[in-house]
N, C-alpha and C positions, 0 to 999 in steps of 0.2 A: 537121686531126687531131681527132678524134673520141674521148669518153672515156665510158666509160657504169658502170653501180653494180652489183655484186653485194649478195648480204644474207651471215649465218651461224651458226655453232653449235660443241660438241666430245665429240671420241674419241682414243682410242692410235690411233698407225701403224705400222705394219710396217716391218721393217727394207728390203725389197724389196716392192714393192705391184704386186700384180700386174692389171692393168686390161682383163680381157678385152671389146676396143672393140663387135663385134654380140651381147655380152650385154646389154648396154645399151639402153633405148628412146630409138630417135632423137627427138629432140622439137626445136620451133622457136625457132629464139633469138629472144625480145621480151625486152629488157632494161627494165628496171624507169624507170631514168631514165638518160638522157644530157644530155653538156654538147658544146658546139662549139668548139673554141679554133682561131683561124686566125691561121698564123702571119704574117708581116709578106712582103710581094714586093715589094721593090725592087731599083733596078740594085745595091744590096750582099749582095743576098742572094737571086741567083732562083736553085731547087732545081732539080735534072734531075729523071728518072723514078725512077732507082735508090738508096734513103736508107736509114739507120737512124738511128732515133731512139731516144736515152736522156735520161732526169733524173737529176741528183742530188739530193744531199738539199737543198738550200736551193730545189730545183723549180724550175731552171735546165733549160730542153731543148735540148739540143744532137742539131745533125742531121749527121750525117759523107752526104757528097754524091759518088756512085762512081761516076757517068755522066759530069757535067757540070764541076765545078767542082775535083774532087778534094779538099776541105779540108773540117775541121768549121765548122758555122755555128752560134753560140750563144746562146738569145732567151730574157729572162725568163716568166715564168709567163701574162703576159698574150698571152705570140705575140711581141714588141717585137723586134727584130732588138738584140743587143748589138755583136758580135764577130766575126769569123772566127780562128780557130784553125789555122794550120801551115799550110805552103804547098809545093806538088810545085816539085820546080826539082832543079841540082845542085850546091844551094849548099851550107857548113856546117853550119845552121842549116834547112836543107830535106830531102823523102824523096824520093827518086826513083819510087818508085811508092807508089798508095795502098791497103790491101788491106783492111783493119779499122781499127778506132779502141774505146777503150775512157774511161770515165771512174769515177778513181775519187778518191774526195775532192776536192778542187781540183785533181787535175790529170789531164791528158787527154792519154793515147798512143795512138801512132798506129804501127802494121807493115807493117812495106817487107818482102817478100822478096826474096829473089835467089840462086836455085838454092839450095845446102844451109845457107846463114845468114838470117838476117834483122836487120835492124837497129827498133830500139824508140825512136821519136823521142818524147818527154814534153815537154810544153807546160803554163802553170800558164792558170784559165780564161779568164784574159786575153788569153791568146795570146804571151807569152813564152816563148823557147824553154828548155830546162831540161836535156836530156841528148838524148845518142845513145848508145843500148846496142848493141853487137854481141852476138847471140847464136849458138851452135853447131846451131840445128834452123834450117832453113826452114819457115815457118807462116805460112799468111792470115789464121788470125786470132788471137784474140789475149786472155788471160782474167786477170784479178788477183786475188788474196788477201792482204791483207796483206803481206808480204816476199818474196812470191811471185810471180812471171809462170807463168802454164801457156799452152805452146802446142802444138799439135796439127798431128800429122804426115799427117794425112788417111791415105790407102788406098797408103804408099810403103813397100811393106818391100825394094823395093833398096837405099836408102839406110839405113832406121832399122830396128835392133831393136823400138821401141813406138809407138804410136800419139801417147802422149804423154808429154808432158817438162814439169817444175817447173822453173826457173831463179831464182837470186838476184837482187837489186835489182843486184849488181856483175854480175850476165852469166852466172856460174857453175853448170853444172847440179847439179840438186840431188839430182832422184827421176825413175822414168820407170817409165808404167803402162801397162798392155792391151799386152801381147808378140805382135807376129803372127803367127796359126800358120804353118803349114810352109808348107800352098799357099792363095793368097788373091793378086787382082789386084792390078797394080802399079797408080795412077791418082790423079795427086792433085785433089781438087776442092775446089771454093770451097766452101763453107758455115759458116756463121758459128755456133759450136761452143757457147758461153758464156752463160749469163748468173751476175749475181750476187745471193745472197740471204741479205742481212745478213752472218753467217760463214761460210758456206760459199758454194760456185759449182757450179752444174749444168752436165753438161759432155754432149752428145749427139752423135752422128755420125748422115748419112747414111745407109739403109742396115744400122741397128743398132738395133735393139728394145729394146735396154737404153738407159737415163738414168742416168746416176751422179751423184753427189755426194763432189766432194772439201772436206775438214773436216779439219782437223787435224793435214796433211801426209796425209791417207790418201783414199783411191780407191775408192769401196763402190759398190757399184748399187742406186739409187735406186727405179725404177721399172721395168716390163717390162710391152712392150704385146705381146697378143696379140690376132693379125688372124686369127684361124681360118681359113679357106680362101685368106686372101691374106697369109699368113705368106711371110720371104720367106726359101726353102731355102738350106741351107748348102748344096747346089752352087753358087749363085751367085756366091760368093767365090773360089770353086776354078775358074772358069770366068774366060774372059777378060771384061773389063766389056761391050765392047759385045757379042757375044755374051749373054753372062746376062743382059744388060738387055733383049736382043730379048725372051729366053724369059722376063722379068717382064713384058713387055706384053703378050704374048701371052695369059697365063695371070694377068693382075691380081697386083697387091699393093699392101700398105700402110704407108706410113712416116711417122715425126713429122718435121716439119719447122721445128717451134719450139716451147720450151718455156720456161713464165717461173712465176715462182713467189712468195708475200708471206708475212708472218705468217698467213694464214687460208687462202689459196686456191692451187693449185696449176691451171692451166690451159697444154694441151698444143693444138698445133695439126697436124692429122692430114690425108694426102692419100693417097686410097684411089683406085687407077686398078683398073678389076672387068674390064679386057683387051679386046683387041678393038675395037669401035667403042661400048661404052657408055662412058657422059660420064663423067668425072672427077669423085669427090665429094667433097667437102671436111667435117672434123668438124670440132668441138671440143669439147674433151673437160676438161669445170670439177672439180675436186676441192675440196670443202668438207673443209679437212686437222683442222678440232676437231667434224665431227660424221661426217667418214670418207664421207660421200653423194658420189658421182659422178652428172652429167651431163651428158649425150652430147647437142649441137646439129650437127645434120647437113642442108649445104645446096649445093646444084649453085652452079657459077660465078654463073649468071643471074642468082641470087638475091641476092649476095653485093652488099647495099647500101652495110654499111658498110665496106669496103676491104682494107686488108691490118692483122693483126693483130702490133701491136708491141712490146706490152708489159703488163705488170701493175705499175701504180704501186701506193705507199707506203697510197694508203688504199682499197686494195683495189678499180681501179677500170681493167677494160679500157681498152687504150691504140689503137684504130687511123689508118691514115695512108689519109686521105682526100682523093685529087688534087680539088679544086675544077674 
C-alpha cells in the first residue's frame, strides 16, 4: 500500500460543481512525497487479488478480502496483522456470502444478499460477533451515517420503485431516493457505491454522471461530470444493457469509478474508453475544495506505477493498493 501527499488553500463551493473533465489540462501525476507501508503476509493473513481497504479513526486498516479468503483482515498502522473479522459459513453467527463490508467507529459490517433481502452482519474490531439485521432491499453494498444504513438497489426497477433506501439501526425503512424513470434496464451490478466523509456520505452509481451527497436525512447532487463527446446518452438506459453498452464502445464514453473525499480535497477516479480499438485512458481528477482549483492527471494503463487508487486518508494523503 502506497500513500503519497497533496498541498492546499480556500473558496465557496457550489451547491452542484460542475467539472467539465477535457476542459482541463491533462498534466502528469509527480506527487510531491510518498510513504510505503507493507502490510504483514503470513499463513493468517495472505490477501487474494480482489480487496478494499478502509481506516478508521485510531488508523487501523482493515482489508475486506472478495476473491480469496471472504473475511475482513485488520493490521495496525504499521502493516502488523491484528485480527480477522467475520467468517462465511452457515452458522448463527456467520454470512453466507460476502458482498461489501463497511467500518464505522468500532464496528465493522459486513452484506450478504439474497435475492430481494439482505442481511447486515456487525462485528465489534475484534472480531466479535454483535447482530444480524434483516433488511427489506437486496444490496452489494453497503453505506452508514449515523443511525442510518443506505443501501443501493443498483439498475433493478422490477423489483424497486428507487435506486436507494435509508433503513434504521432496527431494519425498518426509513426514506428512499432517485425514483426510476419509466424505461431504463433491468441489471443489477456490483459496484461499491459509498464512501464516508466526516457527516455526510458520497453516494455514486455506475453509469451516472451525477455524485450526491446524503447529509441530514437528505439526497442533493454533489457533483456532475461532463465528458463532452463521451457523455454517456439517455438512450442507453432505454436500451437493453448489453445492447447500449455495444453502442458505448463503439462510440467511447466516460465514467467515475471511485470517488473519496477529506476536509480539503475532493479526488474522483475516471475511466474514459475513446471506442474502437484506442487504449483505455484513465484520469484523475484532484479538487482543492478551500481554493476551488481542479486538476486533471491523465495516464494509459502502462503507465499506471502506483496501482489501484483507494482512498483519501484523514491527513489529506492519497491511498493506493500496491501488489508487491
Amino acid at each position: 500500500m502506497a500513500i503519497f501527499s497533496c498541498s492546499n488553500k480556500k473558496k465557496p463551493e457550489k451547491e452542484c460543481k460542475v467539472i467539465s473533465v477535457f476542459d482541463l489540462k491533462a498534466e502528469k501525476f509527480q506527487p510531491k512525497s510518498g510513504r510505503v507501508l507493507c502490510l504483514e503476509t503470513s499463513d493468517s493473513c495472505l490477501l487474494g487479488e480482489q480487496v478494499k481497504i478502509l481506516q478508521n479513526n485510531n488508523a487501523d486498516i482493515f482489508v475486506g478480502d472478495f476473491s480469496a479468503n471472504k473475511t475482513v483482515f485488520r493490521f495496525n498502522n504499521k502493516g502488523k496483522f491484528i485480527n480477522k473479522i467475520g467468517h462465511k459459513g452457515q452458522g448463527p453467527k456467520e454470512y453466507p456470502l460476502f458482498h461489501d463490508f463497511i467500518v464505522y467507529n468500532d464496528t465493522i459490517s459486513i452484506i450478504s444478499k439474497k435475492g430481494t433481502k439482505s442481511n447486515i452482519y456487525s462485528y465489534t474490531n475484534s472480531g466479535k460477533f454483535v447482530a444480524n439485521l434483516e433488511v427489506e432491499v437486496g444490496s452489494y453494498t453497503l453505506g452508514r451515517l449515523g443511525d442510518k444504513y443506505l443501501l443501493n438497489t443498483s439498475y433493478n426497477p422490477s423489483s424497486y420503485s428507487h435506486r436507494l433506501y435509508t433503513f434504521n439501526l432496527k431494519g425498518e425503512k426509513c426514506a428512499a431516493f432517485l425514483p426510476y424513470p419509466e424505461k431504463i434496464f433491468d441489471m443489477s451490478i456490483y459496484d461499491p457505491n459509498f464512501s464516508n466523509i466526516g457527516t455526510a456520505i458520497l453516494y455514486r452509481q455506475l453509469f451516472d454522471r451525477y455524485i450526491y451527497e446524503y447529509r441530514n436525512n437528505q439526497l442533493k447532487k454533489k457533483y456532475e461530470f461532463d465528458f463532452g463527446k463521451y457523455a454517456i446518452p439517455m438512450s442507453f438506459f432505454e436500451e437493453g444493457l448489453m445492447q447500449g453498452y455495444k453502442a458505448l464502445q463503439k462510440n467511447g464514453f466516460g465514467d467515475v469509478h471511485a470517488c473519496f473525499e477529506s476536509s480539503k480535497y475532493a479526488v474522483f477516479y475516471l475511466v474514459v474508453r475513446p471506442g474502437g480499438k484506442s487504449p483505455v485512458q484513465f484520469e484523475y481528477i484532484v479538487l482543492n475544495k478551500t481554493s476551488n482549483q481542479l486538476k486533471r492527471y491523465s495516464f494509459a494503463k502502462a503507465d499506471n506505477y502506483l496501482g489501484t487508487l483507494v482512498g483519501l486518508n484523514h491527513n489529506n494523503e492519497l491511498v493506493f493498493k500496491v501488489n508487491a
